[in-house]
C-alpha positions, 0 to 999 in steps of 0.5 A: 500500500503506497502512502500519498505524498504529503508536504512537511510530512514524511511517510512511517508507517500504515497504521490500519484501514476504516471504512471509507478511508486509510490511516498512516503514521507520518513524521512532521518535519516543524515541528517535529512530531509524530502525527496520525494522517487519516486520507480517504482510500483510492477505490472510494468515489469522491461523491458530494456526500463523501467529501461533505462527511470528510469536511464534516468530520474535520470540522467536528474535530476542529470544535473541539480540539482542545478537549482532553478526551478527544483526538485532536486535529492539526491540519487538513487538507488534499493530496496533491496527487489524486485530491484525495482530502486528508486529516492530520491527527494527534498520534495515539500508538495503537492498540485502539481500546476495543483490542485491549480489552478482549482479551484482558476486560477492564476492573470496574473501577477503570471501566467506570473511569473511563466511561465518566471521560468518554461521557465528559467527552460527549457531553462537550460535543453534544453542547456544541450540536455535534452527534458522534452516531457511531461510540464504540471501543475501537473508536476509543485511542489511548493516548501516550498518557494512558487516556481515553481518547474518542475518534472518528467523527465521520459520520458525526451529524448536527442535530439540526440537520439530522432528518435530512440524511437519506442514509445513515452508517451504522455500526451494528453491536453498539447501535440502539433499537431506534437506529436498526429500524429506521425510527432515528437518524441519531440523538442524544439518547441514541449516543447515550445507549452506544457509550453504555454499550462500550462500557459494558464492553470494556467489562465483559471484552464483547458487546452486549448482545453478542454471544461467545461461540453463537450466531452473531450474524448482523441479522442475529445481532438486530434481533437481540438488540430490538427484543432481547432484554439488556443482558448484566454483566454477569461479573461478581465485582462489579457493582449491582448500581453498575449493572443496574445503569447499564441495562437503563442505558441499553433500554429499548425506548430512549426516554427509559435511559440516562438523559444526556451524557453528563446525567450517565456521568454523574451516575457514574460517579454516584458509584465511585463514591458508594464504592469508595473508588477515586473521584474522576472528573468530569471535564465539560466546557463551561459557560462562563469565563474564568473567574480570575480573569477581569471582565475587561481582560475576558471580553475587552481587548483581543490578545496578540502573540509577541516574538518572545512567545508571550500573550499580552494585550494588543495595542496597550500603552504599557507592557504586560506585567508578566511580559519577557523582556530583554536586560542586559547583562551587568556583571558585579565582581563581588557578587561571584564566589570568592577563594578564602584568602591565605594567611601571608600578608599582603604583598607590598604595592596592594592598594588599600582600597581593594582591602577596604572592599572586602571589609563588608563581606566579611562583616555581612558574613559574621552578621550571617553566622550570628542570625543563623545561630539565633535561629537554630537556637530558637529550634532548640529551645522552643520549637516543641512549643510552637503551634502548627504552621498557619500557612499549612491546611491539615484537613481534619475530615476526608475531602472526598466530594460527597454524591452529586445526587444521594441514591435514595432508591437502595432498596426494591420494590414489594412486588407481588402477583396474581391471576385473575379472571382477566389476566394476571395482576401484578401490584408493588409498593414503592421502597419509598414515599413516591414524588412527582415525576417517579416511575415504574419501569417493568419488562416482561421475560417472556416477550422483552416488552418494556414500559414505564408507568406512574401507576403502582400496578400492570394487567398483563393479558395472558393465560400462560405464564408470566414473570414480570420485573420493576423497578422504581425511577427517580431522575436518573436515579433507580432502584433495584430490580423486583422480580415475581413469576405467576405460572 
């Protein structure tokens, strides 16, 4: 495979082939780095819609380059021979995250890492009208820092022109219901259910529908996803809370799941507490300046890069104050080291001025020595009465953040059933006093039928047997699962 010729970059290595597209390994000659090149393949026609998705995802990436969890772009632009367009990357070494984890799964409390950054990184682009429409692990890079990094944004789509598309490009494992059967061109809830599937996936080394040595054809993979109900994990260390998120995020309807990004989050981190796990971040732009800088410095003067390198206002009457500035260099004779003097006497013909100037030295040097014994001294003497540093903070008590949203729902709902002339009746009592906007989610075993009502009971219309799960939802809190089976 012939790599293109490219200007200021020099050719290392293929790196692995998309879909539509080649990516190589190139070395930037200024400045020097090693850089991912992303560069539409040679049997790909340039249709409009192909090179509308290449300048869509350059842009997308562009938007949000400066996040911490995304890959970042360098450049654009088209070959030279054959105008095919490319995009210059931030080099993440492979493996990408979907390989390295098939064999070894993640501990949940990575996995759960990991999935707050992917959401943080979501979340920003999501705020910026920007779908991905295709999250799964071997889109997920690990930067040199061992950071998740999300990429490929080639299908990625503005939520304002989404009902435009005529075709969508689906990646079938980590796709929702509402994207196999034509319901969605891609949404909010659409990326939520694909980043719950990646985690799941981070845990298990496989996507959740998939079965080890079965038929995971697409059309076997489609019907799982639209019938089957959202499998656990099926691993004892990783939390009930965890299980219990996931299969919410991988729910058949979109409104059963996580609201956005950052509400999946936040439940994310609800569980790093409750386990007792490190706190990781959310990092999600915000909406408001910094509040160290002044109003007139956030939106008063533009700024300009100087030669020295340094940002300062442009066109202001004075320097900045932290600005470099050039000084030229005064050497003082007595500010160097000097040698101890031997004890001969003076050779005759020394200038007594030179004598005189090194009175001073010796004088700042015995007031030195003096201060220096007053000051070990007084540790001697008195340090064991003193009192702690002032400038010194020793927290008392952990500084953990507590949870952003208490859990309130730990415990399940009474669930019991009983068949009647009509059917079967199941009726439940919540854990807790219900409030406005609490639900009950239930889904059938036997169909995957899923539904939410406000109601604290469900006629099911059968003469065979049923068993019926509920669980109580507040917010994007919820409950433990209530299972009953009537026969």
């Amino acid at each position: 495979m012939s790599a293109p010729v490219i200007p200021g970059f020099a050719f290392v290595e293929h790196l692995g082939s998309g879909g539509f597209a080649d990516v190589f390994l190139y070395e930037q000659q200024w400045p020097r780095q090693r850089v991912a090149v992303k560069v539409v393949r040679p049997d790909v026609p340039l249709t409009d819609r192909e090179k509308y998705l290449f300048t869509a995802e350059a842009n997308a990436m562009a938007r949000l380059a400066d996040h911490p969890y995304i890959v970042s772009v360098i450049t654009a632009g088209v070959t030279a021979e054959g105008g095919r367009p490319f995009l210059v990357m931030r080099y993440c070494p492979p493996p990408d995250l979907g390989v390295r984890v098939r064999a070894n799964p993640m501990a949940p409390v990575d996995a759960v890492s990991t999935g707050i950054k992917l959401a943080s990184a979501i979340e920003t682009a999501h705020r910026s009208g920007i779908l991905h429409r295709d999250i799964k692990p071997s889109n997920v890079l690990v930067t040199t820092y061992h950071e998740p990094a999300l990429t490929d944004f080639g299908i990625a789509g503005h939520m304002a022109d989404l009902e435009g598309d005529n075709d969508v490009r689906i990646s079938y494992p980590w796709s929702p219901p509402e994207l196999l059967d034509g319901r969605s061109n891609g949404s909010v809830a659409s990326d939520v259910y694909s980043l719950g599937a990646t985690i799941w996936h981070l845990l298990v080394g496989r996507s959740p529908f998939s079965i080890p040595s079965g038929d995971n054809s697409t059309r076997a993979l489609s019907a799982r996803i639209l019938h089957a109900a959202p499998p656990a994990t099926q691993r004892p260390d990783v939390p009930p809370a965890l299980d219990r998120l996931l299969q919410q995020c991988l729910a058949k309807r979109p409104e059963h799941r996580p609201a956005s990004a950052l509400e999946l989050a936040r439940a994310l981190q609800r569980i790093e507490s409750a386990a007792g796990w490190a706190r990781t971040a959310v990092a999600v732009e915000g909406d408001r300046p910094d509040a160290s800088v002044g109003v007139g410095q956030a939106t008063g003067a533009s700024g300009s890069y100087g030669p020295s390198g340094s940002f300062g206002p442009s066109g202001s009457s004075e320097p900045a104050e932290d600005a470099t500035a050039m000084k030229p260099v005064t050497v003082i004779s007595a500010s160097g080291p000097r040698r101890i003097a031997a004890q001969d006497p003076s050779p005759p013909g020394t200038d007594g001025g030179e004598e005189r100037a090194g009175v001073p030295g010796l004088v700042w040097a015995g007031v030195g020595v003096a201060v220096l014994a007053l000051l070990v001294g007084f540790l001697v003497l008195g340090g064991n009465d003193r009192d702690e540093d002032p400038g010194v903070v020793v927290p008392t008590e952990s500084q953990t953040p507590g949870d952003v949203v208490p859990d309130v729902l730990t415990e399940a709902v009474a669930l019991t059933g009983s068949r009647t002339p009509r059917g079967v009746l199941f009726e439940w009592r919540p854990p807790v006093p219900v409030e406005n906007g609490d639900s009950f989610s239930w889904h059938r075993d036997d169909t995957g039928e899923y539904g939410s009502t406000s109601r604290r009971r469900l006629l099911v219309r059968t003469d065979d047997p049923v068993c019926l799960d509920v669980r109580m939802t507040r917010g994007s809190d919820n409950s433990p699962s209530a299972s009953q089976c009537v026969s």
